[in-house]
C-alpha positions in Angstrom: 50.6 8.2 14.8 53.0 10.6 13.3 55.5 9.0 10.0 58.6 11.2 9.1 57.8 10.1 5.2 61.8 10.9 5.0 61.6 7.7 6.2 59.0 5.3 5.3 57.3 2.5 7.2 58.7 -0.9 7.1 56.9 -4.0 6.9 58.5 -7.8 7.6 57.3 -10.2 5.9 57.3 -14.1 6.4 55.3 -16.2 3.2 54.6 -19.7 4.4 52.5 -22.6 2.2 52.3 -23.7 -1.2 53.0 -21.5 -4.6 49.3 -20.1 -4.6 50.1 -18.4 -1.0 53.3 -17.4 -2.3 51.4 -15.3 -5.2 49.1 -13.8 -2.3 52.1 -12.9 -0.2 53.7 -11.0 -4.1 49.9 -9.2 -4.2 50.1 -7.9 -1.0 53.9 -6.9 -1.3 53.4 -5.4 -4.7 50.4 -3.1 -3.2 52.3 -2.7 0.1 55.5 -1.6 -2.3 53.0 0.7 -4.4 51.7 2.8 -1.1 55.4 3.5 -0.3 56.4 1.1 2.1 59.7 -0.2 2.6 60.1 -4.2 2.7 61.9 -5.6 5.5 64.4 -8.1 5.5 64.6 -9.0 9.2 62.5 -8.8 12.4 64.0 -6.1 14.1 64.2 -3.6 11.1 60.7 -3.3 10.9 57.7 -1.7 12.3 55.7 -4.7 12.0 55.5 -7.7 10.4 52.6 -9.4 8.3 52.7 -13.8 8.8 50.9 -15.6 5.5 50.5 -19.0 7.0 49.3 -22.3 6.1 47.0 -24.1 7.4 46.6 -27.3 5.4 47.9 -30.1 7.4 48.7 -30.7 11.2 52.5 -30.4 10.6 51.6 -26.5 8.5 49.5 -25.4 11.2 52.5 -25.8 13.6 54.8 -24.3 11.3 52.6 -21.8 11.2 51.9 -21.1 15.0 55.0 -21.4 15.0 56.1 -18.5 12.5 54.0 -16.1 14.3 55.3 -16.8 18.2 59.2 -16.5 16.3 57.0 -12.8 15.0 55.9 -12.0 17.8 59.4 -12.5 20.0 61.2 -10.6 17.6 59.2 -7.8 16.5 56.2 -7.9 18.7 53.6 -6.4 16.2 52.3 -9.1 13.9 49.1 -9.1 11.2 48.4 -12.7 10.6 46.5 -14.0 7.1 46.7 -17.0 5.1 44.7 -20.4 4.9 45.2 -20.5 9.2 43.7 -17.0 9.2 40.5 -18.7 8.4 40.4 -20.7 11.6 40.7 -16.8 13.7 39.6 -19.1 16.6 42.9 -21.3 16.5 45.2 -18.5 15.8 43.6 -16.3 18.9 44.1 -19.0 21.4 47.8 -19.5 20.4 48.8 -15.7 20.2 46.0 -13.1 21.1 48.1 -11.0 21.3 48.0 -10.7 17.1 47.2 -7.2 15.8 45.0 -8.7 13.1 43.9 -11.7 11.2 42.9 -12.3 7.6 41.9 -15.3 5.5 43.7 -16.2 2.4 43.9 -14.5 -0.8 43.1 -10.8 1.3 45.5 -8.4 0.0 43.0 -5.4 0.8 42.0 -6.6 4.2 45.7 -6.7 5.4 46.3 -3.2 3.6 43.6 -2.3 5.8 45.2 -3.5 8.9 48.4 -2.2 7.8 47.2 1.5 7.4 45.4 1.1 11.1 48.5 0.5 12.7 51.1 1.7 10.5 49.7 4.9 8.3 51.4 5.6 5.6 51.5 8.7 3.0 51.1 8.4 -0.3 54.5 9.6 -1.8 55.3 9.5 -5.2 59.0 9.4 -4.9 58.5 5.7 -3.1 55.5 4.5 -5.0 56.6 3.3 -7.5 56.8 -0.8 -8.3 58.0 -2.5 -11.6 54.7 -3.7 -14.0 55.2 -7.3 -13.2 54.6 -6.0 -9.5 57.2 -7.6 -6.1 57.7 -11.0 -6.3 59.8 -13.6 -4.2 61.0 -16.1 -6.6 64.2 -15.5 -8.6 63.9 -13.1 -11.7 63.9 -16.0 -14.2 60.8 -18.1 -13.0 57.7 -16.7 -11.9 54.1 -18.5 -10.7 50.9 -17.4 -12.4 48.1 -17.9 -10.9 44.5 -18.3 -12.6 42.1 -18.8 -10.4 41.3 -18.5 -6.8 39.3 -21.6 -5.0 37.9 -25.0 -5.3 34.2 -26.7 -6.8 35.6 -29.7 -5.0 34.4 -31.6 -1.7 37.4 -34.0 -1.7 37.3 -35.6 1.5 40.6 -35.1 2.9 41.2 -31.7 2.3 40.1 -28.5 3.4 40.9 -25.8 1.4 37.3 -25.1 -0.1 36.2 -23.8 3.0 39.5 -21.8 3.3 39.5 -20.4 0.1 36.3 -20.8 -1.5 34.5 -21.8 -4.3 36.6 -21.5 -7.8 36.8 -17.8 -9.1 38.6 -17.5 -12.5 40.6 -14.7 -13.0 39.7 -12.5 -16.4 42.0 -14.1 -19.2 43.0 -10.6 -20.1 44.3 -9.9 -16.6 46.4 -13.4 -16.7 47.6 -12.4 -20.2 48.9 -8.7 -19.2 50.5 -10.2 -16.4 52.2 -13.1 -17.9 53.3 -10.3 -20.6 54.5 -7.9 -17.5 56.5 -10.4 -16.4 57.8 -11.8 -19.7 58.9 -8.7 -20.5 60.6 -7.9 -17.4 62.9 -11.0 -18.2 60.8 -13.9 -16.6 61.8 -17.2 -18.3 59.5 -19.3 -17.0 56.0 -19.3 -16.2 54.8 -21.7 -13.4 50.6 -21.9 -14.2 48.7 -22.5 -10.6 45.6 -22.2 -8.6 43.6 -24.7 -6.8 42.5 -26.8 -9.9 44.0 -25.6 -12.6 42.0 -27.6 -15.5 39.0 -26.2 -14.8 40.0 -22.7 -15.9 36.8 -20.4 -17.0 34.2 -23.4 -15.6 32.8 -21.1 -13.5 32.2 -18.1 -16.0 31.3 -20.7 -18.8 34.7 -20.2 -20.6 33.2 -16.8 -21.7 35.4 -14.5 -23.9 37.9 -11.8 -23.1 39.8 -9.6 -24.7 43.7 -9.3 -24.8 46.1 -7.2 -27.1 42.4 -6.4 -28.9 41.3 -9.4 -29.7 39.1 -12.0 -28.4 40.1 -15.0 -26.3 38.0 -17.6 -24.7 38.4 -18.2 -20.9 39.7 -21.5 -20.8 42.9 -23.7 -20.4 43.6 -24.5 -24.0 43.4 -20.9 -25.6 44.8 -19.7 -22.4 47.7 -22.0 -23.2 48.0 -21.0 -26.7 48.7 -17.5 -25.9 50.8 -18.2 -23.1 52.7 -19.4 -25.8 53.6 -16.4 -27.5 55.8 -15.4 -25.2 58.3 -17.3 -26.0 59.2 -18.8 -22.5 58.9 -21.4 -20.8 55.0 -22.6 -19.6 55.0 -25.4 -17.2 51.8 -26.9 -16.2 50.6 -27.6 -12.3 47.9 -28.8 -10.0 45.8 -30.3 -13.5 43.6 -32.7 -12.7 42.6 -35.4 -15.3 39.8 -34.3 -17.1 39.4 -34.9 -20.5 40.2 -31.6 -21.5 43.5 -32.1 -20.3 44.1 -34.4 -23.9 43.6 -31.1 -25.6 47.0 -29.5 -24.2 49.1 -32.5 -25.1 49.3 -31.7 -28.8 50.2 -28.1 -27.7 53.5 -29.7 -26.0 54.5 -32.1 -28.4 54.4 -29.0 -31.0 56.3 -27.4 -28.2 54.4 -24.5 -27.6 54.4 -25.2 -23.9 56.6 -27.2 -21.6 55.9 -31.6 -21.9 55.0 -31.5 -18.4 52.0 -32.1 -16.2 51.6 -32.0 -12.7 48.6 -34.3 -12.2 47.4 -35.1 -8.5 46.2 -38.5 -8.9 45.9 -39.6 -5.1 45.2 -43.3 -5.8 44.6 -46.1 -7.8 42.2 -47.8 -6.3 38.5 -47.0 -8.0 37.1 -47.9 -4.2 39.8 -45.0 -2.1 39.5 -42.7 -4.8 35.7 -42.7 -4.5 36.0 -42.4 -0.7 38.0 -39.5 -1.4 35.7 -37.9 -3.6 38.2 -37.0 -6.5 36.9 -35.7 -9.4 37.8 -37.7 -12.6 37.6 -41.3 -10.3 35.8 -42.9 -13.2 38.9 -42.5 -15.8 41.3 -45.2 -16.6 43.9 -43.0 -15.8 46.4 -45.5 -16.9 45.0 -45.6 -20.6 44.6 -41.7 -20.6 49.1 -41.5 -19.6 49.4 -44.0 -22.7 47.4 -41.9 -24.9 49.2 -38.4 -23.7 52.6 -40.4 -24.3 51.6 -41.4 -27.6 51.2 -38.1 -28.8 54.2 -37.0 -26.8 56.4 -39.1 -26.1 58.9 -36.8 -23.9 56.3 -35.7 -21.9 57.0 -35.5 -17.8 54.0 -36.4 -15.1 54.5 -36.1 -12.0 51.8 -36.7 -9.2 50.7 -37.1 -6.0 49.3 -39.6 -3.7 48.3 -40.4 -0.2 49.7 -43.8 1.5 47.2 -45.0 4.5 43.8 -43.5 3.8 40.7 -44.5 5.8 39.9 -47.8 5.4 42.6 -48.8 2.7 43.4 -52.2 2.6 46.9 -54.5 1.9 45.2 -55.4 -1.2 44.3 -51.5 -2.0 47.8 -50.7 -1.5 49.4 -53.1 -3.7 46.8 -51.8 -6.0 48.5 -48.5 -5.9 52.1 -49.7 -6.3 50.7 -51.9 -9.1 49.6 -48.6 -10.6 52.9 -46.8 -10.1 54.6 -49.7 -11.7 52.6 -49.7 -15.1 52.4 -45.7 -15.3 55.9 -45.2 -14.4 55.5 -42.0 -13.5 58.6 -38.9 -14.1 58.2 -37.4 -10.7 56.2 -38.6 -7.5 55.5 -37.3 -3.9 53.9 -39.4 -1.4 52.3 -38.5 2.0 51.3 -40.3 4.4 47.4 -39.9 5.4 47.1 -36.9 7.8 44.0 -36.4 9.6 42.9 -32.6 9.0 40.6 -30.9 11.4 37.3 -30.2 9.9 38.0 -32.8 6.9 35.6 -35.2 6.3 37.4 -38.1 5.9 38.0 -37.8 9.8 34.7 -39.6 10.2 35.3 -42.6 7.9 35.9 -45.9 9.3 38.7 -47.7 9.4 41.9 -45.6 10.2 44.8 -47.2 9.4 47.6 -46.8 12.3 50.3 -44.3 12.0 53.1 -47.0 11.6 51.4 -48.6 8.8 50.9 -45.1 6.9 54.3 -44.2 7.0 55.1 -47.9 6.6 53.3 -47.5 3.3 54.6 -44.4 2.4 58.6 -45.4 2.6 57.7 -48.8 0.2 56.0 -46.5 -2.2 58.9 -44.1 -2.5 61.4 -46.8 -2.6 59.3 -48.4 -5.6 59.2 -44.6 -7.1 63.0 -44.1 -6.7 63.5 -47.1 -8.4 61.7 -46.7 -11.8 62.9 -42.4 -11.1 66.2 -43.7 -11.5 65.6 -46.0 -14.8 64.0 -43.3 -16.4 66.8 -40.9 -15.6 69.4 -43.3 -16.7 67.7 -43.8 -20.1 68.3 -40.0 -20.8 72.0 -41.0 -20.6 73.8 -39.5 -24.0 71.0 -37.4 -24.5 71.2 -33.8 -25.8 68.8 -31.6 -23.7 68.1 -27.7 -23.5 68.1 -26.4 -20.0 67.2 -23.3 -18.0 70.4 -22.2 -15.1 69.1 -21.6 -11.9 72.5 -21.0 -10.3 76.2 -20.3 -11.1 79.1 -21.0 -8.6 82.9 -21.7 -8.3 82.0 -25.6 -8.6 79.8 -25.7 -11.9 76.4 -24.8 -12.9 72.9 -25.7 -12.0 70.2 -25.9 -13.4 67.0 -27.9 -14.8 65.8 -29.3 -17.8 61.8 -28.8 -19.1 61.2 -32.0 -16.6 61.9 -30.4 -13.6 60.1 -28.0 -11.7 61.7 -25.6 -9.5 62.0 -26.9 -5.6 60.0 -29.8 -6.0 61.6 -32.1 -8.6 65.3 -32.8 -9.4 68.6 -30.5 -11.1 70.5 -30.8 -13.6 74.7 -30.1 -12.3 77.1 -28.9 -14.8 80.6 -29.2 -14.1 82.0 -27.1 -16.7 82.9 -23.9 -15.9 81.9 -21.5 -19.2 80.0 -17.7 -18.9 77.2 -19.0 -18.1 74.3 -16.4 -16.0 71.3 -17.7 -14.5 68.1 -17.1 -16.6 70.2 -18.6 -19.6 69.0 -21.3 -21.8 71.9 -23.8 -23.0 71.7 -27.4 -24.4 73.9 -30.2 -22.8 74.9 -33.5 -22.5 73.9 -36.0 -20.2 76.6 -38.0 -19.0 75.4 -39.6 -15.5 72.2 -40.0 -13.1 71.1 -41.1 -10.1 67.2 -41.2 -8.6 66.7 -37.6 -8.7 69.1 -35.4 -10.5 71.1 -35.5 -14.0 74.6 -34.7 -14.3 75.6 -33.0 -17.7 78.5 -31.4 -19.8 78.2 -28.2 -21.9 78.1 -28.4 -25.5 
């Protein structure tokens, strides 16, 4: 195949799944972008187009078989990867048509496919990518992911046989990114992977080097760092361990952001054992008074499944027992989706679909609830917050207990020179079960 290098290649791109996919789908863009390819920003402008799918749930793999048929009929040439690309088998028999397929977190394997059916010339005039590297979010916020993988066997999920076994990233790498992108005007730093508190578990937190000096492989110094920065660090995907305790101090001296993303799942000691989560065994709700005691504006938000195998009334009301002592910041709630290849597939007692999703509406009616107390509290309140957006009817934006796309906003109304990326403090003047509204000060 001959390339005019007058004009480069151009690749579409589509980046389906959860934040850790999304930093895949930056890798691969960032080394795409570095070999002189041109991103494209629709279908029919490009000379093929790579599909990062998800294949988590039933409803992702759709999406995602879905994604590369909508490909396929636009532009015809299509490398799949991704979480779905693991399953080659379900991906063939939908579209065999597919150039190539990956699995997840493959950035060399789909260069390799790339240069097969697109060659490309190196050229220096078009190789050339910022140090933070191509990413998708907006300038001011940024995920950083840690580690790759999962030591877990939780029973409803499947993502250790997608991704594998956890693989901590050198701290030194994290570090240089985190600076690249500090640097580079990044306000906020969103830290992921599959389980983020066990950082450096699987190298035995062994020391690294950043800046010249040494630093251990683990969550707390990584934190500490982080924290020189002098931007927002918001917490994700931490599961309670007791190590955790060890970053609440960090907040409260506000060194990173009071906010923990902890995936709790259940209450029930009898579910959560059926699920296999890690951290079963702690009284979880003695663990959120202790963090709140020694930060008392700290944010959790969680996670949990309505409907599991063999959960019972009784376990239920367990649950919304829980969520009414722990009064949680944030909370999502699915309803129990069998997985193919999950384990929890063979455990007895399914409960129907009505009664899941039955479950799952009283839970988040219960969570909306206390959401909206909380909120209301904050009422008067002087708070500092990061603007996401500026427009003819106000500002948005969101305060340190709100994570971008998943929890709530805080609106403006004033109209001052504000840009997005700034940092103001405001008044709260209103709320409702989700959002705060706010006037400059």
């Amino acid at each position: 195949m001959t390339v005019d290098v007058s004009k480069p290649p151009k690749v579409g791109f589509v980046s389906l799944g959860c934040p850790k996919a999304l930093v895949d789908s930056e890798q691969i863009l960032t080394k795409l972008r570095a070999e002189g390819y041109v991103i494209s920003p629709s279908y029919d402008g490009a000379d093929l187009v790579v599909v990062n799918t998800c294949g988590f749930i039933d409803a992702a793999v759709e999406e995602s078989l879905d994604a590369i048929g909508e490909a396929l009929t636009e532009n015809g040439k299509v490398i799949v990867t991704g979480c779905l690309g693991a399953k080659e088998d379900v991906v063939r028999s939908a579209h065999p048509q597919v150039l190539a397929i990956t699995g997840p977190h493959a950035a060399d394997e789909v260069l390799q496919h790339v240069h097969a059916h697109l060659p490309q010339p190196h050229d220096p005039f078009t190789s050339l990518v910022p140090p933070q590297g191509i990413k998708l979010t907006p300038q001011h916020f940024a995920y950083l992911k840690i580690s790759e993988g999962c030591n877990h066997s939780c029973t409803f999920c499947i993502i250790p046989s997608m991704r594998g076994p956890l693989v901590s990233r050198p701290i030194g790498d994290v570090l240089q990114e985190a600076k690249n992108l500090a640097e580079a005007g990044v306000r906020e730093l969103l830290v992921i992977s599959q389980d983020t508190s066990a950082y450096g578990v699987d190298v035995k937190y062994r020391t690294g080097f950043f800046g010249g000096r040494p630093v251990k492989t683990r969550l707390r110094e990584l934190c500490e760092a982080l924290a020189e920065f002098g931007i927002w660090v918001r917490m994700h995907y931490v599961y309670p361990y007791p190590s955790v305790d060890d970053l609440v101090p960090l907040m409260a001296e506000g060194k990173i952001l009071p906010y923990l993303d902890v995936p709790f799942q259940h209450a029930s000691p009898r579910i959560l054992k059926a699920m296999k989560r890690p951290a079963s065994a702690e009284n979880n709700l003695e663990r959120i008074k202790a963090w709140r005691a020694i930060c008392p504006d700290i944010t959790i938000r969680s996670t949990f499944i309505a409907g599991f195998p063999g959960e019972t009334d009784a376990e239920f009301e367990e649950l919304l027992g829980f969520l009414e002592e722990a009064r949680l910041d944030r909370v999502g709630c699915f309803a129990y989706s069998p997985v193919e290849g999950a384990a929890a597939n063979a455990l007895a007692g399914a409960v129907p679909q009505d009664v899941r999703e039955e479950r799952q509406r009283q839970l988040m009616e219960l969570q909306e609830d206390i959401s909206a107390e909380l909120l209301a509290a904050k009422i008067g309140r002087e708070i500092e917050v990061l603007v996401d957006a500026v427009d003819d009817e106000g500002t948005i934006a969101r305060s340190k207990a709100d994570a971008p796309e998943i929890d709530g906003l805080v609106f403006i109304n004033d109209h001052f020179d504000a840009e997005v990326g700034d940092f103001i403090r405001v008044r709260v003047v209103d709320a409702d079960e989700h959002d705060l509204y706010a006037e400059a000060i």
